[in-house]
Structures are given as C-alpha cells and as structure tokens.
C-alpha positions, 0 to 999 in steps of 0.5 A: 178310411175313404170309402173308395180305399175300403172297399179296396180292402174288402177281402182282408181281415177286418180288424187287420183292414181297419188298422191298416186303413188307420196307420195308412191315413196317418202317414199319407200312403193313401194319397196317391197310392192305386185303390188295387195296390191298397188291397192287395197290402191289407192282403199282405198284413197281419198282427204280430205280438212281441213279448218285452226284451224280444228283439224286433229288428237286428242290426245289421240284418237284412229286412223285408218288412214294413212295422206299424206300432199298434200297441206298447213302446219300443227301444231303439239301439245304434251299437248297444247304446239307447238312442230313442223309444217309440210309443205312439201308435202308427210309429213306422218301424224299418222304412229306412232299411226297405226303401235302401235295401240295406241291412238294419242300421239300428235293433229295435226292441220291445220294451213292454208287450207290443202288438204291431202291424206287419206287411211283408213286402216280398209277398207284396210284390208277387201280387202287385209286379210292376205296381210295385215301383208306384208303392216305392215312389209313395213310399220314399214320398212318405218317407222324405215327409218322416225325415223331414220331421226327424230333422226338425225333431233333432235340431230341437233336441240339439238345441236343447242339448246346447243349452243344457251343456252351456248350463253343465259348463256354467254349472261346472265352473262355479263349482270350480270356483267353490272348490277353489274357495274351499282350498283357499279357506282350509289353506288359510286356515291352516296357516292362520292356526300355525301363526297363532299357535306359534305367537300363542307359544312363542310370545304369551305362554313362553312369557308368562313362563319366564314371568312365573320363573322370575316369581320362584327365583324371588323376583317381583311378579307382574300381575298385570302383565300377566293377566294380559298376556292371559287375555291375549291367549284367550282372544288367541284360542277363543276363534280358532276354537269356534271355527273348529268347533262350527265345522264339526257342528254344521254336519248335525245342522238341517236346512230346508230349501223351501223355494218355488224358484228353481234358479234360486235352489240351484244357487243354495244348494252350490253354496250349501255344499260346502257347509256338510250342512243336511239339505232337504227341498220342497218343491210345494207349499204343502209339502213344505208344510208337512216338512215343518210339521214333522220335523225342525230345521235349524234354517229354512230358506223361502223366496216370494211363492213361499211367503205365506208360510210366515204367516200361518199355524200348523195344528194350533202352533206357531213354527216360529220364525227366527225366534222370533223375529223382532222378539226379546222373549227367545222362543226357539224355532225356525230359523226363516231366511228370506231370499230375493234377487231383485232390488230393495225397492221392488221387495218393499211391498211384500216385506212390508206386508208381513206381520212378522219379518224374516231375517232377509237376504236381498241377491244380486240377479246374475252375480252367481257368485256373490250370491253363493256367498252370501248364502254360505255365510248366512247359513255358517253364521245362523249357526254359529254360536252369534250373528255378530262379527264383521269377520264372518263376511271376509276372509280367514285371518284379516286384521280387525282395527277397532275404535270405541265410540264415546262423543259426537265431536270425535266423529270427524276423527274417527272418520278420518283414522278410518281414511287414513287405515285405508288409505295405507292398504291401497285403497282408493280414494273413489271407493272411500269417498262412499266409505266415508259418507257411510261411516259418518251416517252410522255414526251418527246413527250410534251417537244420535239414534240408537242410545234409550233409556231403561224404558225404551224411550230416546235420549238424544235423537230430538236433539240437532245433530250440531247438539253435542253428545257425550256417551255415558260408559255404558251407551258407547259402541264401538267402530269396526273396521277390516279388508281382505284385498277384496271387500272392505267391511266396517261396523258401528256397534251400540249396546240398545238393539232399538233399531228394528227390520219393520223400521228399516223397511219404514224408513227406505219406503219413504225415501225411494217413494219421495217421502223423506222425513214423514217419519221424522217428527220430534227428531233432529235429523233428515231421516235419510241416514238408513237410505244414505247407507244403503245407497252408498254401499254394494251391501249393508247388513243389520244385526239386531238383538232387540234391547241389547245389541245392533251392529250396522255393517257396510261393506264395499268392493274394493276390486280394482276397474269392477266399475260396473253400476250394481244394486245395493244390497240388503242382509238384516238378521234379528235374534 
C-alpha cells in the first residue's frame, strides 16, 4: 500500500488494514479514491468466516455489503444450477448488487471454509456523507474494469464451448454412422444365414435325402454327387459358424490402447465399440509397461510415442510382439498393432529402425471414417481364427470369384476374366485400368518371386519376366476377386510366405527415395512391382505366414465421382 493510503488506515485493525490495503491495490480502488474515504473504509471492514455449505448471498435478496475472498473457494448459483467457482484471493463478491441497488441476482456459497473481508457500506456512508458518491464513481469505475474482463473471460469460454459442440456433433455423427453400420451388418447377416440355411436345406440336404431314398429303393447311389453336395454344406455352414462363433469370442478379447495421440484413442475406441471387445488405455510409457507386465492383451495398439515398447524387456522377458513377427516358431504374446495416419513414405524411417516389425496399419489423416474401419477389422480379424480372407475387408455375403494360378502365360487371361467379371457389375473402366496394372504386378509377383525351394532359396525370380513359367501342383496360388458396391478387393495367394514386412519396407525405401532396382541383382525384374501395387491401389494389405502362405490384397474405391486425389495405404500382418 502507498504509504500516504497507510497512514490513512492508522486506526483500523491491523491485520483488517494490511488485507484491505492488498485487496484494494489489486483492483485499483486506490487510485483515485480520497486518503480519508480510505480509512474510513478500513474503519467499516472486518474478517468473516464461513463455514462450507453456508450460504454467503441469497438471490433475490437485498445486499449492503462489498466481499473480498481472502481465503477458500466459493459457489456461484443462478436458479439452482452452478455457474462458476471463485478461489483466487481478492475475488470481489456482490458488486454487482451494491452499485445497482438491486437484489442479488446469484447466491454465493462456500464450498470449502472461507475467510472474507467485509465492509458494510450503510456504516460507510454515515461516516463519509457525501464523500460517498466519489466512492461510487471509483466504484462503477472498478467495476466497468471487472466486466471488462468477465466479457473477454466468456467470450473465450464461448468459444471454447463452440468448439467443443462442433467436436460433440462430429462425435455424434460418426457414431451415428457406426450404429448405422452395425444395423446394416446385423440386417445383412440375418439375411445371409436365412439364404444359406434355406439353399443348405432346400438344395444339398434335401438332395442327398433323395439320393440316400433312391439307395434304399435299390437304386444306384451316386457318391460323388454326394460327397459334393457334402462339401457344398460344409462351405455353407463353415463362415456363418465362424462369424457366430467370433462375436461370441470377442467379448472375452482385451485390447490396450497404448497411444500418446489423443485423436488417435479417440478413433479406436469409436471402432472398438462395436466389437464388445474390453478396452484398456495408457496415457504413458510406464503405465503401459506396467499394463504389459501385468496382464495379456490379445492386441495392443501403439502410435509413433510408443514405439519404444517393441524393443524393450520387462524383467528379463520379452512381451513378444505378434508371435513374433517375421517368426515361423509360434511363440505367443502380444499382439502389437502399429498405427500411423501419415504416408508411407513419411513412416519409412521409423519402420525401418525396428529390430522387429509390428503388424502396421498406415490411416488416412481426415478419413474418420475409413479409419474407424480399418481399425474394427484389424481388431475382429486379429482375433479371429485366421488373417486371411479378402472377405474380412467387404461386406457380409459378397460373392468371392476365385482362379487358381498355374502358368505365366495365363496372366493375360487372368487379367482379362478379372476385367471382364468387373466389367458386368458396373465398374468403371478408370477404376479398373489401375485394377488391372495391380492384378498383373501380383501376379507376376505369385509366378516369378514368391515360389522357393525346401531350403528358402528361389526358383524362378533370376529368370526374365518373358521366361515362361509353369507351376508345379503344389507351387500354385490362387487369384481372388470380390466387390461390395463399395470397394473392390482382389487377391494373389502363394503357398511360400517368403515375402517378409522388412522386405516391403526395403523395397519401397528404394523407389520413393530414387533407388529402384539397387535391391535387384541376380533378378529378372525392375523391383518396382511392390511400389507399382501400392501406388495404384487406395490400400494394399500383406498377409504373411513365414514359409507357408502370403496373400497380396489390393483394394479400391469404386464409389462413383469419389474423384478426390488420396494416399495410398498400407496394412501388413505377419503370424
């Protein structure tokens, strides 16, 4: 306080005259206010303490003092409901209802024990008289200031209100969307099972019925027929099953979402909510450590912050990451899941580092919707029975067309039925002209590349790609294709899994960084084919069992006028 004001302040109570000195600098009432009118307000002042839950201000009743917050945190309530809570010492208290004369428009609460300063102003104004309209001018002067501020503090507030409604409504939307995609799912279902229940009745069971009749009747017996009309029912029975016995499954299955990024949590656990799946989140490093150590997560989500968790032990003992990836000797652990919403290339670096890789699943930043599905699938296909399956990427009930893969001369042929299937379901010739560029780099890929003897070592990829090649029986794969009326998906199988995630990464590292073909020697081809598939895809998926099986899936948006330039994608899973 000025020491002109404190001498001013002589008379009062000490301890009452430095608190009032302290609150009175901090909203400016000194300057301007007369040195008598100062002392004569510490004369007026006192201490008051408030117990919690005491009622401070009623509203609608009449007020005559000024309250300064010394100590503690009140209330504020407008008709019941909390408005705000003040706790910084010097808080002004029922100004507004001494300079307009008019009935508390808010009740003021303790909300933990207070001390305050109080000055009554009736007392105030018999000593001062008529030096009491400058205290009211200082007054609706410090006041002006205070409002000043509360409208700058509720337009912030406003605004950050704004923005939290506009993410509630993004929010609400995609769960709309979700719940819509559910309600689509379950409907198609339900009308896939009764349609393959009633074929399953009507077609094979009634059929081998009336073969078997013929049998008892001494007719002849078909065996072949009926050993068909077997394997018909069983291929009948065997996915609605699975997909029964998966929902069941899924509610027993825990996922740990140990992701630094918040957007990226808040994506998982939209498409996490429909699996009945157990969530668990980390919002740290150790605490994900301490998650692992204590208890098994059949997948485990991580972005770029918790990367360091595929590297490390706990207490001597690997937490293995999916089974380990690029591993034919089927150890069990975690299941680790990479997540990353930004390009291929951008991700190379920090793939590349890893001793070990995840299974990785690359997002397109801003496709919220894409992205909540390719983390539901991810999840439901981790923990399902097999990886495999272009299916797992389309809709209930589409009808896979399927080509086995035995000779190189056949690719055109292939390509062209592949066309041709398209073709009479409407799609267009702009989407399949990339179908078709990708298509022959897989096949290629099945002919060429991925065939190996015993040993590991490869049969055919020094040959020119014009060497024709004819696949024993047991080095053929097989050519997959499907559509749902809203991607379009198609496969090359081979039954080597000699095409590993560390070589993927290797592979488009050389072509986006200008080095195709360095990786190439002693081979027939280019070494663009990985890159080819990628590029001309919206996503591409790799599944890998080391030594025994990969699956090259591409798929492709076949929405009509989706002209938007997007990033390709990239999902690689390894078991």
């Amino acid at each position: 306080m000025p020491t002109s004001a404190a001498s001013n302040v002589a008379g009062a109570n000490s301890e009452v005259r430095n608190a009032l000195g302290e609150v009175l600098n901090r909203h400016g009432f000194l300057n301007g206010l007369p040195e008598t009118l100062t002392s004569e307000l510490a004369g007026a002042a006192q201490f008051r303490t408030v117990a919690p839950e005491e009622v401070i201000l009623r509203q609608g009743e009449v007020n005559n003092n000024l309250y300064f917050l010394l100590i503690g945190s009140v209330d504020i309530y407008v008709d019941g409901g909390l408005v705000a809570t003040l706790k910084r010492r010097g808080d002004l208290l029922g100004e507004m209802s001494v300079i307009t004369n008019k009935p508390c428009s808010a009740s003021i609460v303790a909300k933990t024990p207070v001390e305050l300063l109080c000055v009554d102003l009736n007392e105030f104004r018999k000593v001062t008289g008529e030096g009491a309209a400058t205290f009211d001018y200082v007054m609706y002067r410090v006041y002006s200031l205070m409002l000043a501020d509360k409208l700058a503090l509720t337009n912030e507030k406003a605004k950050r209100l704004e923005e939290t409604l506009v993410d509630l409504q993004r929010a609400k939307t995609e769960l709309q969307e979700i719940n819509k995609q559910i309600e689509r799912k379950v409907s198609e279902r339900t009308k896939l099972v009764q349609a393959q229940l009633q074929l399953l009745l009507n077609t094979h069971l009634r059929g081998l019925r009336d073969s078997l009749a013929k049998n008892t009747a001494g007719g002849a017996i078909d065996l072949k027929q009926n050993i068909n009309c077997i394997d018909e029912a069983t291929k009948i029975l065997e996915p609605i099953v699975q997909t029964f016995a998966l929902d069941v499954s899924m509610k027993t299955k825990k996922v740990l979402l140990a992701q630094g990024q918040k957007q990226l949590q808040t994506l998982a656990r939209l498409a996490l909510g429909g699996t009945g799946a157990q969530i668990q989140t980390s919002s740290s490093l150790d605490q994900s450590r301490e998650l692992l150590k204590s208890s098994k997560f059949d997948v485990v989500l991580v972005d770029r912050e918790a990367l360091p968790l595929l590297e490390e032990e706990l207490n001597g003992s690997e937490f293995k990451i999916s089974a380990p990836v690029g591993s034919d000797k089927g150890v069990t652990g975690h299941n680790f899941v990479y997540l990353a919403g930004e390009s291929i290339e951008e991700q190379l670096p920090y793939l590349l580092k890893l001793r070990r890789l995840p299974h990785i699943v690359l997002l397109r930043d801003g496709d919220r919707a894409g992205s909540i599905r390719s983390m539901m699938t991810t999840i439901l296909k981790l923990c399902s029975p097999t990886l495999f399956g272009l299916e797992k990427y389309l809709n209930v009930g589409v009808e896979v067309k399927e080509l086995p893969v035995t000779k190189s001369t056949e690719r055109e042929a292939l390509n062209q039925t592949m066309r041709d299937h398209f073709s009479k379901l409407g799609v267009r010739n702009s989407v399949l002209d990339n179908v078709a560029i990708v298509a022959e780099e897989l096949l290629m890929n099945a002919i060429y590349d991925a065939p190996t003897d015993i040993s590991g070592r490869p049969l055919y990829n020094k040959l020119p790609r014009t060497t024709p090649v004819e696949l024993k029986a047991g080095e053929q794969g097989r050519f997959r294709m499907a559509t749902d009326g809203t991607l379009l998906g198609i496969s090359v199988e081979d039954p080597f899994g000699a095409l590993t995630g560390k070589v993927i990464l290797n592979y488009l590292d050389s072509c986006y960084g200008g080095r195709a073909g360095e990786m190439q020697e002693g081979k027939g081809g280019a070494g663009r084919g990985i890159h080819q598939i990628v590029e001309n895809s919206d996503f591409v998926v790799f599944n890998v069992q080391p030594r025994r099986r990969t699956e090259a899936m591409a798929f492709f948006d076949v929405v009509p006028g989706s002209k938007e330039q997007k990033l390709p994608l990239l999902h690689y899973f390894c078991v």
